[in-house]
SEFIZA-3560 file (N, C-alpha, C; in Angstrom, 3 decimals):
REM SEFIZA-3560
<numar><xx>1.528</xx><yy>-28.088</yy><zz>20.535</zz><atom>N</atom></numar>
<numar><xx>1.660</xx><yy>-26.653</yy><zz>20.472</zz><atom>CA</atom></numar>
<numar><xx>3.148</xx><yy>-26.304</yy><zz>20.333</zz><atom>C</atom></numar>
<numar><xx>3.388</xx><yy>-25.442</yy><zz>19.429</zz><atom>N</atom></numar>
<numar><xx>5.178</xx><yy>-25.315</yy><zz>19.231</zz><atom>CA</atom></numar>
<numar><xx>5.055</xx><yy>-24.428</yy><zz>20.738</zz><atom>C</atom></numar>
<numar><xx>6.747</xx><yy>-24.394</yy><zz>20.132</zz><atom>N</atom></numar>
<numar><xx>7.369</xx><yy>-23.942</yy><zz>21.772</zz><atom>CA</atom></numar>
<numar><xx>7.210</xx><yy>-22.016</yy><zz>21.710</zz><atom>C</atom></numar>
<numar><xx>6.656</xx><yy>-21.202</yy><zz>22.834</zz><atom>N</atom></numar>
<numar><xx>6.583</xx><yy>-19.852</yy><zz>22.647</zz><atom>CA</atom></numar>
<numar><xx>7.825</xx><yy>-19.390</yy><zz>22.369</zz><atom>C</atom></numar>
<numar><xx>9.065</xx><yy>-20.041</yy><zz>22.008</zz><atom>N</atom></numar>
<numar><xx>10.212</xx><yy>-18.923</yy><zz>21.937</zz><atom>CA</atom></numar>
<numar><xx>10.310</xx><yy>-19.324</yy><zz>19.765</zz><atom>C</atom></numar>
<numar><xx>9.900</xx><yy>-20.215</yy><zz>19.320</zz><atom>N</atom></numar>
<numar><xx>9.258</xx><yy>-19.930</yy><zz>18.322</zz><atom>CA</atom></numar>
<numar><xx>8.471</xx><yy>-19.332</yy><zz>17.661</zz><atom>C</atom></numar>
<numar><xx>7.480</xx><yy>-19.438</yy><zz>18.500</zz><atom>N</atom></numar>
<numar><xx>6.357</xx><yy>-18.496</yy><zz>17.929</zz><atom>CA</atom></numar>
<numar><xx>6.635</xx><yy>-16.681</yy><zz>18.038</zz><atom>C</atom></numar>
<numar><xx>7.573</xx><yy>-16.691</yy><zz>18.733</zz><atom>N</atom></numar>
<numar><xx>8.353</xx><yy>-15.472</yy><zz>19.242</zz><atom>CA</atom></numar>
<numar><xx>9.006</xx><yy>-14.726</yy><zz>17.741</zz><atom>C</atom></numar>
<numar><xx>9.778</xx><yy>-16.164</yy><zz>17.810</zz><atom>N</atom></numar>
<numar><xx>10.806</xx><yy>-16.125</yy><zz>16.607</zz><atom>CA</atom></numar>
<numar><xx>10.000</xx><yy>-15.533</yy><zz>14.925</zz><atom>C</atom></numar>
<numar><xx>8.825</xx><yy>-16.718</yy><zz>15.243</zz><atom>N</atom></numar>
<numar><xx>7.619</xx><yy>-15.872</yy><zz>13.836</zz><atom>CA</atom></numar>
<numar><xx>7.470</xx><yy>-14.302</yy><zz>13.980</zz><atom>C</atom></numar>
<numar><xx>7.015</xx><yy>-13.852</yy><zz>15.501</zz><atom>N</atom></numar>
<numar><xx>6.161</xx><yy>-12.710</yy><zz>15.362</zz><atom>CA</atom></numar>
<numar><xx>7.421</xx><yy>-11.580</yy><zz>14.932</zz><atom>C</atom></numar>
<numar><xx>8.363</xx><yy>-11.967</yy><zz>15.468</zz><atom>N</atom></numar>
<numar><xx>9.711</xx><yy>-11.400</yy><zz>15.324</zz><atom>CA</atom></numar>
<numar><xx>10.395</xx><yy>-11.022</yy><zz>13.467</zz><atom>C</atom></numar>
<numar><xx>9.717</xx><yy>-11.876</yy><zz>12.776</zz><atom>N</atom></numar>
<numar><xx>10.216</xx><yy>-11.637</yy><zz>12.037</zz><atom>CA</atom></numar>
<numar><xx>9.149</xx><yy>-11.086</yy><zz>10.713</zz><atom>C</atom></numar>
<numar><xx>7.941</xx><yy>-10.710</yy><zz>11.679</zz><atom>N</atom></numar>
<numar><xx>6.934</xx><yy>-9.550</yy><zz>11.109</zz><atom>CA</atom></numar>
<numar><xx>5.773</xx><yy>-10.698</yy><zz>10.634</zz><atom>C</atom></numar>
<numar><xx>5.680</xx><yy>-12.100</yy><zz>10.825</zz><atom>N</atom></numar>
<numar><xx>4.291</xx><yy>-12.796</yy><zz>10.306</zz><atom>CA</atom></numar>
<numar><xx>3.190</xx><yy>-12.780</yy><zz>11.670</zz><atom>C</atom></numar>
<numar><xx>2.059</xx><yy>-12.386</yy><zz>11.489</zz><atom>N</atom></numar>
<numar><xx>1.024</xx><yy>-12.331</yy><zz>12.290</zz><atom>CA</atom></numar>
<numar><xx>0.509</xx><yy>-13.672</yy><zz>12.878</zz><atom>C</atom></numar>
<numar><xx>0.713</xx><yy>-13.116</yy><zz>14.022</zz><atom>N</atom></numar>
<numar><xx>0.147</xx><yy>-14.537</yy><zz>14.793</zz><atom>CA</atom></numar>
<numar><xx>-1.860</xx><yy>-14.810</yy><zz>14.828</zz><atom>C</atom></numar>
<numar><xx>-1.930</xx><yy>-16.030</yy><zz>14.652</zz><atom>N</atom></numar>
<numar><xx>-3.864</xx><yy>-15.810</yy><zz>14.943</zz><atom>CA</atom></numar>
<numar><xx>-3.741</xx><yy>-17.365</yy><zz>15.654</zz><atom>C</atom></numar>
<numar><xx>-4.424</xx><yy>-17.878</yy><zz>16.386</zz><atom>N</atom></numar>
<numar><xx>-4.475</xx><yy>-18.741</yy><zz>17.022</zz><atom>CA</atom></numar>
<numar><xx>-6.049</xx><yy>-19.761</yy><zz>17.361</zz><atom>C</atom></numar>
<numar><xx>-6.390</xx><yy>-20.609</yy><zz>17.734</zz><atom>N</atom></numar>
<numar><xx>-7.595</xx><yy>-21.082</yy><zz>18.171</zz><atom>CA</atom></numar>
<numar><xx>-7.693</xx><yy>-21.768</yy><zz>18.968</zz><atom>C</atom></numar>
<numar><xx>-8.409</xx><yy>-22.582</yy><zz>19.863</zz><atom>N</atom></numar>
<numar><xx>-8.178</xx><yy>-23.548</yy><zz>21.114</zz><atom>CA</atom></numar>
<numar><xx>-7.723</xx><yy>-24.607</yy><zz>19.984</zz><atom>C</atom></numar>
<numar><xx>-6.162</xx><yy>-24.749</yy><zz>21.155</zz><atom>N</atom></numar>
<numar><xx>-4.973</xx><yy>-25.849</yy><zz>20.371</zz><atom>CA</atom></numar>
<numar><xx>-4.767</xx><yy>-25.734</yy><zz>19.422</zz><atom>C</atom></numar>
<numar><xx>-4.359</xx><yy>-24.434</yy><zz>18.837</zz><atom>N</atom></numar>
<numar><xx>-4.631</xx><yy>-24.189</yy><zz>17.578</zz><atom>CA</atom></numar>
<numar><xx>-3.253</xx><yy>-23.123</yy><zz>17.216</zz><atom>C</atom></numar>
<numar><xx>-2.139</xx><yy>-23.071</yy><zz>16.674</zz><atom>N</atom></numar>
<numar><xx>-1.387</xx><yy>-21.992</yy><zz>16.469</zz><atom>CA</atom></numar>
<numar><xx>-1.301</xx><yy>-21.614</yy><zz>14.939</zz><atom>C</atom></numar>
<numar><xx>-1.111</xx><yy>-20.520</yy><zz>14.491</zz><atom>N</atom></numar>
<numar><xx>-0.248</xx><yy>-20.639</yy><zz>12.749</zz><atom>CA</atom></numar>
<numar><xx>-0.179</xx><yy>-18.644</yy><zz>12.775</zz><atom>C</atom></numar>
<numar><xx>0.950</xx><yy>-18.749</yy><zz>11.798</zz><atom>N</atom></numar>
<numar><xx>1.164</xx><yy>-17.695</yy><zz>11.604</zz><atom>CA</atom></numar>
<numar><xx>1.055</xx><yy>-17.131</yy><zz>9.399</zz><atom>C</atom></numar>
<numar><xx>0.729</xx><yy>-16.038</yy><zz>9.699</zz><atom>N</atom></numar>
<numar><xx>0.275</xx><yy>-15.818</yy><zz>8.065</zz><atom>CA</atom></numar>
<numar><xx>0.936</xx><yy>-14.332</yy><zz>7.954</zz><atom>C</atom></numar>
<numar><xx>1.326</xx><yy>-14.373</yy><zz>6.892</zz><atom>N</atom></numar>
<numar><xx>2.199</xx><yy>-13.178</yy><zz>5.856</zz><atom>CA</atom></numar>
<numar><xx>1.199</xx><yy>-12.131</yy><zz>6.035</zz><atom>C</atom></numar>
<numar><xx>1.631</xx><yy>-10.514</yy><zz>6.575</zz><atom>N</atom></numar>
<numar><xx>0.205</xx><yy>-9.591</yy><zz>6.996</zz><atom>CA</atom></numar>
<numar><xx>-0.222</xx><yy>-9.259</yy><zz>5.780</zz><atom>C</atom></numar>
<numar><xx>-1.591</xx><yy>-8.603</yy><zz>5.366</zz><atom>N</atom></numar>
<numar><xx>-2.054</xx><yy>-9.373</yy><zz>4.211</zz><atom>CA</atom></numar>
<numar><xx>-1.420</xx><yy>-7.371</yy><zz>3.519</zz><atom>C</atom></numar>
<numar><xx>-1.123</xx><yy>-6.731</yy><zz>4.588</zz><atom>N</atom></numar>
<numar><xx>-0.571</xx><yy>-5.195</yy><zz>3.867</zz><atom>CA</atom></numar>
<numar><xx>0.671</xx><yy>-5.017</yy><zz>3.129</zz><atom>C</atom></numar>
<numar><xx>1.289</xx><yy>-5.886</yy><zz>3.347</zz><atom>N</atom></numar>
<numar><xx>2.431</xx><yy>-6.444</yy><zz>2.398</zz><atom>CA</atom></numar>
<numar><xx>2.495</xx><yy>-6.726</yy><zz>1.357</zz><atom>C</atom></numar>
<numar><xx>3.433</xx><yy>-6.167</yy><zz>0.596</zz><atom>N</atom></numar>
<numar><xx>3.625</xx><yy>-5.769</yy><zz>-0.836</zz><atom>CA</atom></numar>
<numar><xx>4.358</xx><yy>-7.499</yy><zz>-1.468</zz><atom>C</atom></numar>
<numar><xx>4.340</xx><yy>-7.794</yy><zz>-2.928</zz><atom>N</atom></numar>
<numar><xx>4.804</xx><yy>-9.300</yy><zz>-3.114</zz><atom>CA</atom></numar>
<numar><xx>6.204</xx><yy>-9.541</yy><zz>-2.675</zz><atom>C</atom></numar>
<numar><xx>6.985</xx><yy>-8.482</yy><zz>-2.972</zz><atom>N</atom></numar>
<numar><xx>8.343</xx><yy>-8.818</yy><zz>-2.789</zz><atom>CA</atom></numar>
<numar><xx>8.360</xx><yy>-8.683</yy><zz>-1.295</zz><atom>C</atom></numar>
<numar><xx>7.833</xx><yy>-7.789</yy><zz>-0.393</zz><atom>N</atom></numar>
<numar><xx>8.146</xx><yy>-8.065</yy><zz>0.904</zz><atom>CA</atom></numar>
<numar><xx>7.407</xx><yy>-9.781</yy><zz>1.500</zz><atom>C</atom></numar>
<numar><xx>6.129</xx><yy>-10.189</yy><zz>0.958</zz><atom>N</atom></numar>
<numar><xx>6.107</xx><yy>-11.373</yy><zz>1.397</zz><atom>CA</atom></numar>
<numar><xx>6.898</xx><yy>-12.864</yy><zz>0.986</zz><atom>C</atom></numar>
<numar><xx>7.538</xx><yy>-12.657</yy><zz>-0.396</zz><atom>N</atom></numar>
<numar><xx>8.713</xx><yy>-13.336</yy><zz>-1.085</zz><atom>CA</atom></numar>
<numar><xx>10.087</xx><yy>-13.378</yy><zz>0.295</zz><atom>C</atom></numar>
<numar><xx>10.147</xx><yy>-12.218</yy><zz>0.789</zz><atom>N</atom></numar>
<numar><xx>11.629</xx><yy>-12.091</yy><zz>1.230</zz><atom>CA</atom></numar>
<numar><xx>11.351</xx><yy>-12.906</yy><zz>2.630</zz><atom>C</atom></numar>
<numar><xx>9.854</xx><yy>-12.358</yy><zz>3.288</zz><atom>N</atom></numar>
<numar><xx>9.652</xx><yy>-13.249</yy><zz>4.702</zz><atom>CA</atom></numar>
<numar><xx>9.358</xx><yy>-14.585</yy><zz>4.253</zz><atom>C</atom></numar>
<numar><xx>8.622</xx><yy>-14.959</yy><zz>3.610</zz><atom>N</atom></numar>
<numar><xx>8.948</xx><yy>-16.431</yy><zz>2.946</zz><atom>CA</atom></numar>
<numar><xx>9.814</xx><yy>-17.283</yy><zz>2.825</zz><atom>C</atom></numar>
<numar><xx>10.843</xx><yy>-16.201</yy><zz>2.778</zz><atom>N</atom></numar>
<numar><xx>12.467</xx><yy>-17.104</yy><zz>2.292</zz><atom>CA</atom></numar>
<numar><xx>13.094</xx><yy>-17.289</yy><zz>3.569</zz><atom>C</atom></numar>
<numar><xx>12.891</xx><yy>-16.357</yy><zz>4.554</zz><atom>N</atom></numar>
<numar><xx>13.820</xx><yy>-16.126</yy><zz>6.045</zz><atom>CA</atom></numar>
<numar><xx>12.774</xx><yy>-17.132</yy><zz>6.892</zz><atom>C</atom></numar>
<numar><xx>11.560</xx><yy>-17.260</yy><zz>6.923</zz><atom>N</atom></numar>
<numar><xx>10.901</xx><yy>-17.469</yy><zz>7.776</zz><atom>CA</atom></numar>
<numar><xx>11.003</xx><yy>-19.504</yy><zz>7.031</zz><atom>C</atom></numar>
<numar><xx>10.828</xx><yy>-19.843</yy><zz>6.149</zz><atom>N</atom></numar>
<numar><xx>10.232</xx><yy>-21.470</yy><zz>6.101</zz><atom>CA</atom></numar>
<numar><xx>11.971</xx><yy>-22.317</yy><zz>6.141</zz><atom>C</atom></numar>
<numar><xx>12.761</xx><yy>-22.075</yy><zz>6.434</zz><atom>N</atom></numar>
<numar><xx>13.737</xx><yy>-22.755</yy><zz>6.414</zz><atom>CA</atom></numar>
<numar><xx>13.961</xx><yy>-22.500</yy><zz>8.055</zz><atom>C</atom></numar>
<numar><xx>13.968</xx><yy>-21.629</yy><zz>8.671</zz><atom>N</atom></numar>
<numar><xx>13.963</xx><yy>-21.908</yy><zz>10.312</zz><atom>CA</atom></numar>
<numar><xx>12.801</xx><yy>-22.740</yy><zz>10.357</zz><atom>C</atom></numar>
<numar><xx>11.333</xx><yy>-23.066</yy><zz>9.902</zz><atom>N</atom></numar>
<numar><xx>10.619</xx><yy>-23.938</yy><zz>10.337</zz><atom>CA</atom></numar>
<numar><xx>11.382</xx><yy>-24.825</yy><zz>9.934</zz><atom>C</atom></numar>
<numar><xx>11.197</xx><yy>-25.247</yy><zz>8.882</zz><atom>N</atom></numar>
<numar><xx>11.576</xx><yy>-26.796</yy><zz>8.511</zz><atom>CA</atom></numar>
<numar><xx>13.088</xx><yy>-27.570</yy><zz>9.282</zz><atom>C</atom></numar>
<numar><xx>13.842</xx><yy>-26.812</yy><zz>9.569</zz><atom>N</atom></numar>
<numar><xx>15.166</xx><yy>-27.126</yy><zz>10.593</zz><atom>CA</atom></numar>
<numar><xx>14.363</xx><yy>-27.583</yy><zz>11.857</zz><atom>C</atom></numar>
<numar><xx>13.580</xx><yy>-26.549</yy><zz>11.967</zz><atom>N</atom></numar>
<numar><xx>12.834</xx><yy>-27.038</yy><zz>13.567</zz><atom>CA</atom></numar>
<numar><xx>11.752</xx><yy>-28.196</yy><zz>13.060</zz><atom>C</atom></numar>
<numar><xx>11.682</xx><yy>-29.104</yy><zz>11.919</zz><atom>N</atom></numar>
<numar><xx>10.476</xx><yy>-30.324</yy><zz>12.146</zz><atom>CA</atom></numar>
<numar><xx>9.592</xx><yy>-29.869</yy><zz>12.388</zz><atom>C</atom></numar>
<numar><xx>9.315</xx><yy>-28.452</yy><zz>11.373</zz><atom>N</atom></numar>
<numar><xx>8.023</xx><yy>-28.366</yy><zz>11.154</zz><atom>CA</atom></numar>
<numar><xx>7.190</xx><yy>-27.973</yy><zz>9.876</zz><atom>C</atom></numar>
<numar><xx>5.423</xx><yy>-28.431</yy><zz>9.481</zz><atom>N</atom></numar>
<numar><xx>5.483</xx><yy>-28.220</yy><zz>8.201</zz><atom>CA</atom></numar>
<numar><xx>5.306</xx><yy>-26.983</yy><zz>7.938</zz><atom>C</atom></numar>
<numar><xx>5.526</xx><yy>-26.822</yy><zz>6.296</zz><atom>N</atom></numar>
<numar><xx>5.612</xx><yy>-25.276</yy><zz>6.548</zz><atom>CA</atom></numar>
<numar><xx>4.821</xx><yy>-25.672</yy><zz>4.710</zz><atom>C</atom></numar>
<numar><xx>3.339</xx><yy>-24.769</yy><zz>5.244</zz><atom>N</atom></numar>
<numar><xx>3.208</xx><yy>-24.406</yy><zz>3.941</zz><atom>CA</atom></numar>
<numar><xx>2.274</xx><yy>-22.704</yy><zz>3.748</zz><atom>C</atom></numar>
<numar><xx>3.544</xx><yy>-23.028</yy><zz>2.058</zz><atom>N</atom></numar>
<numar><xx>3.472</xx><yy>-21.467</yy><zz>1.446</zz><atom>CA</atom></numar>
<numar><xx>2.922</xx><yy>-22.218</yy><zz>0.311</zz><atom>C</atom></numar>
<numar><xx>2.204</xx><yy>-20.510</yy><zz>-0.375</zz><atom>N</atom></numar>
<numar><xx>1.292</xx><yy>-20.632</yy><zz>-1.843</zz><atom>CA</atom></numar>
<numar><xx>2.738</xx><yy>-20.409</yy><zz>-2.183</zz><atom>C</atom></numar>
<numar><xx>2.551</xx><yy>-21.475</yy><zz>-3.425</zz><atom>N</atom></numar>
<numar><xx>3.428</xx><yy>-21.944</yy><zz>-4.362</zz><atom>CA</atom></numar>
<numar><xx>3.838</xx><yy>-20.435</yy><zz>-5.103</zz><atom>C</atom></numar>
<numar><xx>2.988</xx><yy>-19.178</yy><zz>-5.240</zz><atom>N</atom></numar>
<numar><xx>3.708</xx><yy>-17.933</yy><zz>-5.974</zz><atom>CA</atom></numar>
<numar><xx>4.733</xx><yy>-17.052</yy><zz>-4.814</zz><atom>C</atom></numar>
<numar><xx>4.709</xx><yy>-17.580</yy><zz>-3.568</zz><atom>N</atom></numar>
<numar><xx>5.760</xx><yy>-16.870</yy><zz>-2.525</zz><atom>CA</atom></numar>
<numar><xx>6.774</xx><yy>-17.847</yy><zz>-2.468</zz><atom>C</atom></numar>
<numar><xx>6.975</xx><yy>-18.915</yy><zz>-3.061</zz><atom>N</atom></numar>
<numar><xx>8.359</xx><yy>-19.261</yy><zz>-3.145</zz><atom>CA</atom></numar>
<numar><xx>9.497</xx><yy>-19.087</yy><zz>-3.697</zz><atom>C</atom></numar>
<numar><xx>10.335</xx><yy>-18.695</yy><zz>-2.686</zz><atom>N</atom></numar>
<numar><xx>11.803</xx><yy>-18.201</yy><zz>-3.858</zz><atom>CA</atom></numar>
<numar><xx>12.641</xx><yy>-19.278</yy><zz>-3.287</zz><atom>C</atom></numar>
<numar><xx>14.141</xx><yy>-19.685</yy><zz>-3.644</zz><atom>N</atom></numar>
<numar><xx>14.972</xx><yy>-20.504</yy><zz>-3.653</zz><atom>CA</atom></numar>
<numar><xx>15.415</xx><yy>-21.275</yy><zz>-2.224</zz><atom>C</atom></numar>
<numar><xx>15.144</xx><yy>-20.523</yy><zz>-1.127</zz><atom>N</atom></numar>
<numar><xx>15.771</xx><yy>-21.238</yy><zz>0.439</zz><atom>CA</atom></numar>
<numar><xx>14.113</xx><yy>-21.625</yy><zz>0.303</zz><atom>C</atom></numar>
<numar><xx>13.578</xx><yy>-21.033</yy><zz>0.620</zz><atom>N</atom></numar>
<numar><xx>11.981</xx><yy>-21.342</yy><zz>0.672</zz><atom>CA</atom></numar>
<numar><xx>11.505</xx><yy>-22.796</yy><zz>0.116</zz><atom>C</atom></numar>
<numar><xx>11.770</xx><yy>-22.744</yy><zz>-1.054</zz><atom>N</atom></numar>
<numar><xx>10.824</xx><yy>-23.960</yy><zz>-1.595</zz><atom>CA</atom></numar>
<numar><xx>12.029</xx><yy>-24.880</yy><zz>-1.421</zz><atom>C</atom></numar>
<numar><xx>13.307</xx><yy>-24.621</yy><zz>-1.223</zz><atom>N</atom></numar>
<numar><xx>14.213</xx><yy>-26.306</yy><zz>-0.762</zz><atom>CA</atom></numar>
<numar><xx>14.095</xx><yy>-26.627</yy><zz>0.519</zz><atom>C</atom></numar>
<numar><xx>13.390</xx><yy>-25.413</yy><zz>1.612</zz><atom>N</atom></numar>
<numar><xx>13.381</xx><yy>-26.155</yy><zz>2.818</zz><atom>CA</atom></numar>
<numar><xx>11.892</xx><yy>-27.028</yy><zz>2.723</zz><atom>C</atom></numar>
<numar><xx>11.218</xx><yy>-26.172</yy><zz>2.380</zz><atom>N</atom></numar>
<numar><xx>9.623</xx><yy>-26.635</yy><zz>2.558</zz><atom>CA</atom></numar>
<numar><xx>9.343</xx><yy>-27.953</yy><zz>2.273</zz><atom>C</atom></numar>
<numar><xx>10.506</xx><yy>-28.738</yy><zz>0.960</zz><atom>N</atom></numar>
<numar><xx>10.749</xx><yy>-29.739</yy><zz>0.428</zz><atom>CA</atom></numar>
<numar><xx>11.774</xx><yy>-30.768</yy><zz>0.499</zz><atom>C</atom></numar>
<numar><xx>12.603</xx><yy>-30.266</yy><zz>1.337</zz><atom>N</atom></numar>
<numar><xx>13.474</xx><yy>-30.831</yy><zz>2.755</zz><atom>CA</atom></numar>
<numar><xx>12.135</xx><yy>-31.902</yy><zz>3.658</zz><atom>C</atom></numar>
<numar><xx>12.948</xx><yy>-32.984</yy><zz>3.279</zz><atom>N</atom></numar>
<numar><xx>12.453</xx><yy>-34.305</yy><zz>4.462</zz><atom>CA</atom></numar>
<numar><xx>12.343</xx><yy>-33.767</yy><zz>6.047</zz><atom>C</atom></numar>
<numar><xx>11.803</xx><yy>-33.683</yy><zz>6.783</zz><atom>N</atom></numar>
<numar><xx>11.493</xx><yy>-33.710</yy><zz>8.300</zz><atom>CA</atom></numar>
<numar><xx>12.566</xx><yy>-34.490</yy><zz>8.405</zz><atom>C</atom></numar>
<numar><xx>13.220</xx><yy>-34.170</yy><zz>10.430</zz><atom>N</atom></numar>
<numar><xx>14.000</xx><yy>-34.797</yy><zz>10.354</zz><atom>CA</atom></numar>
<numar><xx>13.273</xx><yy>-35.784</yy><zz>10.904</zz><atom>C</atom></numar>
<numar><xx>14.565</xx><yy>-37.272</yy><zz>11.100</zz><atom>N</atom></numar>
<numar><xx>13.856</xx><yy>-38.508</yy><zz>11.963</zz><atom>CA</atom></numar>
<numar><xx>13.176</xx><yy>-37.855</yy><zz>12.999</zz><atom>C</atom></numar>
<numar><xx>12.347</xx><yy>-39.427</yy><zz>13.373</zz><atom>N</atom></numar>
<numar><xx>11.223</xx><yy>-38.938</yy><zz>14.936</zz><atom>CA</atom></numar>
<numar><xx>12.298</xx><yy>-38.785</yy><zz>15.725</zz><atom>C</atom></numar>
<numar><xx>13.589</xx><yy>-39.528</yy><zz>15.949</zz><atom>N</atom></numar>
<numar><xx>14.270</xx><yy>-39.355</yy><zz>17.120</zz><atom>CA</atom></numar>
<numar><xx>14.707</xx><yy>-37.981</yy><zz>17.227</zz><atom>C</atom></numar>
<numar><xx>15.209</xx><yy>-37.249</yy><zz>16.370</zz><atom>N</atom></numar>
<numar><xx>15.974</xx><yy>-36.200</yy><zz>16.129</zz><atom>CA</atom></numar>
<numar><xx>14.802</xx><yy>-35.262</yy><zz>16.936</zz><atom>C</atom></numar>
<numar><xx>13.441</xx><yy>-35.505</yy><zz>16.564</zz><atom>N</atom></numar>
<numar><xx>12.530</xx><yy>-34.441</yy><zz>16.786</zz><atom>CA</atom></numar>
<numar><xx>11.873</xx><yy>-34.422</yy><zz>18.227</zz><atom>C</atom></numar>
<numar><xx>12.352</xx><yy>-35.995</yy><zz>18.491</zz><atom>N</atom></numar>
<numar><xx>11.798</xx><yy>-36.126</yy><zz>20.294</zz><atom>CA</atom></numar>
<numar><xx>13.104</xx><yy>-35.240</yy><zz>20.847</zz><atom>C</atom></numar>
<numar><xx>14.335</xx><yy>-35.402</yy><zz>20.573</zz><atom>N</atom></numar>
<numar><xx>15.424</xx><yy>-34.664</yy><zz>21.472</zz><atom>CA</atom></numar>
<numar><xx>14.928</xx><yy>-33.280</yy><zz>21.643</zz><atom>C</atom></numar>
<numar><xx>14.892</xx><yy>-32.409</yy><zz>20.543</zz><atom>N</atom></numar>
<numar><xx>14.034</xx><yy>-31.294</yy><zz>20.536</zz><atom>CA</atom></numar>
<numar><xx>13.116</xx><yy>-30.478</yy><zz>21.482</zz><atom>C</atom></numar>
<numar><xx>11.812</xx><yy>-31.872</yy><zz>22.113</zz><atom>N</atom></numar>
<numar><xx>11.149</xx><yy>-31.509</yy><zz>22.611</zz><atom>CA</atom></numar>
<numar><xx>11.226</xx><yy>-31.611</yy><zz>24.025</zz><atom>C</atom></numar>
<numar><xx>12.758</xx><yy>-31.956</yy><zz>24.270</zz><atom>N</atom></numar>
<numar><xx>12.632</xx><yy>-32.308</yy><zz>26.081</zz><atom>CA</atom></numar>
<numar><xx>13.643</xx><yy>-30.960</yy><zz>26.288</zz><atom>C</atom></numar>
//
């Protein structure tokens, strides 16, 4: 389960949280116009992917930070255990 000051960080930056037992993800609100889900696309998948995590977007909401983080290597496991303590 990511950490709640992440998931914070999502709701924070306007993507809707929905959840299930053990279950987290967040999705673009569907009242949003293309360019506003383009722009959260771009702000929102490069803080995941820094944080070692996957991040996937439909291939028509990618703009330039977006699709190089999404396609950015994870970091090492070690890097990602420090993280979690």
């Amino acid at each position: 389960m990511p950490p709640e000051d992440l998931l914070a960080l999502l709701d924070s930056l306007g993507l809707d949280r929905h959840g299930a037992p053990d279950d987290v993800w967040h999705q673009v609100p569907d009242a949003m116009d293309e360019i506003a889900m383009k722009t959260l696309a771009d702000r929102a998948a490069p803080l995941l992917a820094r944080a070692g995590y996957r991040v996937d977007i439909d291939a028509g909401l990618f703009g330039g930070s977006a699709y190089r983080a999404a396609r950015r290597p994870p970091p090492p496991p070690a890097a990602q255990a420090r993280r979690t303590r």
